[in-house]
N, C-alpha and C positions, 0 to 999 in steps of 0.2 A: 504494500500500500504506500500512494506517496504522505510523506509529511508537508507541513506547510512551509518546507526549507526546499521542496521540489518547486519546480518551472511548471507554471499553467499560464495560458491566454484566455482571459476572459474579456467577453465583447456581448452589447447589451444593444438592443435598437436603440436609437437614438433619442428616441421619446416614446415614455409610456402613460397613456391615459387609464387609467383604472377606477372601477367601482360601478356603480347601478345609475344609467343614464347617458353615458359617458361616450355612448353611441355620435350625440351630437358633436361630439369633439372633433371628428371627421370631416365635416364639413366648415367648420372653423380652423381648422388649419389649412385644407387648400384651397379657402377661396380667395379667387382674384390671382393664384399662383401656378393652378395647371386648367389647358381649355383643353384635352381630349384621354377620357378618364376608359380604361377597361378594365370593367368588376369579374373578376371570377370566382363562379358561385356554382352550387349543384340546384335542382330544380327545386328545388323549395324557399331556399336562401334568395334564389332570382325576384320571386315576387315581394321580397318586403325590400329590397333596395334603398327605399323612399327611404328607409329610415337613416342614412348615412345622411342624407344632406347635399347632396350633392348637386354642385352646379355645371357649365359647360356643355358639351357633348358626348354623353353616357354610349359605351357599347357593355352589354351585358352577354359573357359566357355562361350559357344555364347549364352546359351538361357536364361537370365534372362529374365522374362516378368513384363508387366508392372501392380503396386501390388501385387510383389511376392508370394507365397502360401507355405504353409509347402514343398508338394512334390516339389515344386519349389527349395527350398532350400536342402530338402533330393538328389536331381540329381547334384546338386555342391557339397555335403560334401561327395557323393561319388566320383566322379572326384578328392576332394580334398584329400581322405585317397588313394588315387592310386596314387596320384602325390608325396603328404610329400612335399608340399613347404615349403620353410624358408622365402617366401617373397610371398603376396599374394597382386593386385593392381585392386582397384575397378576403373573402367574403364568406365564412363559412367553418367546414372542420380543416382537420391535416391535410384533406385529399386537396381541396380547394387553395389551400393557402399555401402549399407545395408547387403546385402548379401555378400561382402567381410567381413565385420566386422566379421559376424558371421565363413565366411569361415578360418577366421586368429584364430579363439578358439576355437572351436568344433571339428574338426578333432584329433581324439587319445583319447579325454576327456572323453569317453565313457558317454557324456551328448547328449540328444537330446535339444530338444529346447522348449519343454514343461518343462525340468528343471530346464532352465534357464533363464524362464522367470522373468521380475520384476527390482530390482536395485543390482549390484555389486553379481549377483549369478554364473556368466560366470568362468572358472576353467582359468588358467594365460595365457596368449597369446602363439599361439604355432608358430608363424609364423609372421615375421616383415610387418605392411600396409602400405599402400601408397594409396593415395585416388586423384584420376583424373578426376573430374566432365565435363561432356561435356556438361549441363542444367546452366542456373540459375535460381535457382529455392529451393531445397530444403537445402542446405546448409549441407549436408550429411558430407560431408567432415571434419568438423572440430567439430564434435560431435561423442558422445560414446553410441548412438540409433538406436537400429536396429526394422523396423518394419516389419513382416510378418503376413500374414492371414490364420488363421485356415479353411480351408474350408469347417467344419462341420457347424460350431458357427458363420460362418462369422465373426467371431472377429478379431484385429486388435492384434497379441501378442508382446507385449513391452518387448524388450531387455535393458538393460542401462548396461554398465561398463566401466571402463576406460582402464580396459585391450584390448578393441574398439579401444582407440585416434589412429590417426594416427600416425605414426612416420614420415611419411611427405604428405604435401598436396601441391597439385599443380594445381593453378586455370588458364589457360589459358583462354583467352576469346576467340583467334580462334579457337576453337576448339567448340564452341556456332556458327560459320557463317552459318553452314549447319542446324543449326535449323529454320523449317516453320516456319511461322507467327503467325499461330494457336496455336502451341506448344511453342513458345514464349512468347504471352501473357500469357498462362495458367499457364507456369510455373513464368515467373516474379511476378504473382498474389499471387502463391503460396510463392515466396520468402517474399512480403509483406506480405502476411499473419502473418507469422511467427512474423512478426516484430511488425505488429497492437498488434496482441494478448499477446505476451509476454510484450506488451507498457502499454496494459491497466490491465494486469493481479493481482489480487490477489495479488500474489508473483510477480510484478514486484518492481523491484530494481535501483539504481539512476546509478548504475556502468555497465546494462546492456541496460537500458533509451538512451543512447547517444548511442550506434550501433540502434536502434530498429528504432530511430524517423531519424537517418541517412539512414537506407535502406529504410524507406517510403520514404524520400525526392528521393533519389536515383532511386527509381523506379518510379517514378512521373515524373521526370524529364526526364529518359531515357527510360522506355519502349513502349512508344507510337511510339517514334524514330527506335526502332529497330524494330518494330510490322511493320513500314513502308519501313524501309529500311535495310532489313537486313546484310549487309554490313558494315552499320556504327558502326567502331572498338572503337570509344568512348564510342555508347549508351551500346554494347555488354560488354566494359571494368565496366561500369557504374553499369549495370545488376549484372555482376559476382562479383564484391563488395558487393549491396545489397544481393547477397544468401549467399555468407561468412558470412554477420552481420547477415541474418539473421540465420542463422546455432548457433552461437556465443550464440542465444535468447535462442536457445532452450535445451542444455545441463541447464541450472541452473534457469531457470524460464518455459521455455515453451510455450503451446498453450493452447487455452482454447474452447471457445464454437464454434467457427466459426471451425475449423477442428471436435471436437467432431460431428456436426451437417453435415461437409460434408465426415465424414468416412461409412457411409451407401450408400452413393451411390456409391463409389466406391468397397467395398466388397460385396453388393448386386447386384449392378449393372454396374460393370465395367468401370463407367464411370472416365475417368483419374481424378486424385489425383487435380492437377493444374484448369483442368475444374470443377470440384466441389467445390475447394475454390471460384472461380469467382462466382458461381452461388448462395451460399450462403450469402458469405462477405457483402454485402449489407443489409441482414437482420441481420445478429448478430451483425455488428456495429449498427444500427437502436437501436436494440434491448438493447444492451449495454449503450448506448449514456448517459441517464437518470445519470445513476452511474460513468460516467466518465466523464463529459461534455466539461471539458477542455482541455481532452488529447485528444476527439473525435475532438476539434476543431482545435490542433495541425495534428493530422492525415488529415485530411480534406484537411489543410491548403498545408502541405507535400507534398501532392495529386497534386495541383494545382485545385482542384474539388471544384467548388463553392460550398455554402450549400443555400443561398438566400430561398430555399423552405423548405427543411427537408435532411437532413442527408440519409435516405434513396437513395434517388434521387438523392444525390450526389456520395452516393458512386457505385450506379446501372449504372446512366451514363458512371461512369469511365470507369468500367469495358464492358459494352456494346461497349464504345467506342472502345474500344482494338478487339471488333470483337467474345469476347466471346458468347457463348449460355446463357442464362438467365433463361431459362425456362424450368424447371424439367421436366415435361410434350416430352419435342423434342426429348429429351434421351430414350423415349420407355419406362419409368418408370413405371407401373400400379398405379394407383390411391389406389389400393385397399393394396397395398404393405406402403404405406404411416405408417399407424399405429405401424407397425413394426419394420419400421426402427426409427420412435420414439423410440420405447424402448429400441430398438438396442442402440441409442446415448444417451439417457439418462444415458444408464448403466458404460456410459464412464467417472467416478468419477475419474479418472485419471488429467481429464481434465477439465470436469466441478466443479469441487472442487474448481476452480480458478479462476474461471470467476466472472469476478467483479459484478455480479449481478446474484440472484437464477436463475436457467430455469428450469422451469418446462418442465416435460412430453409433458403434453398440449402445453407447449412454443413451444416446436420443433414440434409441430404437426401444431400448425399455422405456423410456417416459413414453413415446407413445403407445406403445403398448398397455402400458399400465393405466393409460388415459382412455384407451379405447371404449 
């Protein structure tokens, strides 16, 4: 693990508007400063637009889906070399607000996105961002990572540059009220996630430690609250804090096995980003636990999740609590696709490079198995 006598880069959007209402703030920062604005949003986020405030010349992408795809992404950079925004505003969850990043530097760069894949390869920003999360969840907002899927390879291809940050982010929690129960826990899990894993990581750090083990508490505390009542503007405030911090984890430390292990089911099998972290997270802390013992029992603690039995069963509980799926198997998954997606996530050195304990092949072959 590193000490706070290790080397980290931390880098923050430039301006962050936070709290309930804060929506407006969007439209008070670019007025009078950019006339040709492209929103990308998935279809639902399309129709409340109005609420940004916006002046100029609007072009609105409605079809982001969810775990974007190259031609996903190629149908926005062409909307976006027809439009020539100078201000482009991700409107939505991770899928949305990834897909602005790339749509604010690709456009005119004569780069696709197989050449700029990896770290700092993206050509200078052509176009100012602004990043509007309406999830808590992935923390898109306040990092320089864009993910899409090759749909040949099913792979997962990692953008990183800073020529991505935001220039402004703006976290409203009402704009979470209209998220189901379903999609709330999955995505609050997914915000934990972020934060578990970058807590126990390799490359975790003492100066990224206090957001990390602050969004577990935070999610512990508040997602169960909003899973029940989705109205309540604290537990919703509480949430969108945790995916900030957890956002915050993931520019300069990261994830580690628990997403490696659950990016297979969502490129093979569609199953959402947020519902695959629940359905693994239980076994990669299990799994982990051995090599970190004391952070696993700070997380736990976080949680409110008793451990009395085993670490497993606490952290399966939680999540089951929340009303998640647990079992690979109910997603329609094949058994016999199992093996594959092994190797699939093995090959994800990105990520398991950093995970505080080896995983083998076989390792992810038993979790899924065991999740089956």
């Amino acid at each position: 693990m590193l000490t706070s006598s290790s080397s980290i880069t931390l880098i923050r959007p430039r301006a962050i508007e936070f709290g309930p209402g804060s929506v407006s703030k969007v439209g008070e920062w670019m007025a009078g400063r950019f006339q040709r604005i492209l929103v990308v949003a998935d279809a639902f986020n399309s129709k409340r637009v109005d609420l940004l405030g916006l002046s100029g010349k609007v072009t609105i992408f409605a079809e982001v889906r969810p775990e974007p795809d190259i031609p996903n992404l190629e149908a926005l950079l062409a909307v976006a070399e027809a439009a020539d925004p100078d201000l482009v505003i991700g409107f939505g969850g991770g899928s949305a607000m990834d897909l602005a990043k790339l749509a604010a530097v690709l456009p005119g760069s004569g780069c696709r996105i197989t050449d700029v894949v990896g770290v700092e390869r993206v050509p200078a920003k052509q176009a100012a961002l602004v990043q509007v999360p309406t999830t808590s969840g992935t923390g898109s907002e306040a990092g320089t990572r864009a993910l899409v899927t090759d749909p040949v390879t099913k792979n997962k291809l990692a953008v990183q540059s800073s020529h991505m940050l935001a220039d402004l982010a703006v976290i409203d929690p009402e704009l979470t009220l209209t998220l189901p129960a379903q999609v709330t826990a999955a995505t609050g899990v997914d915000a934990m996630a972020h934060c578990v894993e970058a807590f126990t990581s390799r490359r975790a750090h003492v100066s990224i430690d206090m957001y990390a083990i602050e969004g577990v508490r935070l999610v512990g505390k508040y997602l169960k609250r909003a899973v029940v009542d989705g109205s309540d503007m604290e537990a919703r405030s509480g949430l969108s804090l945790a995916s900030l911090y957890g956002g915050y984890c993931l520019g300069p430390v990261n994830t580690t096995s628990g997403h490696a292990v659950a990016y297979p089911l969502g490129t093979r099998h569609h199953i959402a980003h947020g519902a695959a972290n629940a359905l693994i997270f239980p076994h990669t802390l299990a799994f982990n636990a051995p090599a970190v013992p004391e952070k696993t029992a700070e997380i736990l603690s976080a949680l409110n999740a008793p451990w009395h039995t085993s670490v497993f069963d606490a952290a399966y509980d939680f999540c089951h609590g929340l009303g998640c799926e647990m079992k690979l198997s109910q997603f329609a998954v094949p058994r016999s696709d199992l093996p594959a997606m092994a190797d699939e996530a093995h090959a994800i050195r990105r990520l398991l490079d950093n995970n505080p304990r080896d995983m083998s092949r076989d390792d992810i072959l038993t979790i899924y198995e065991a999740a089956y």
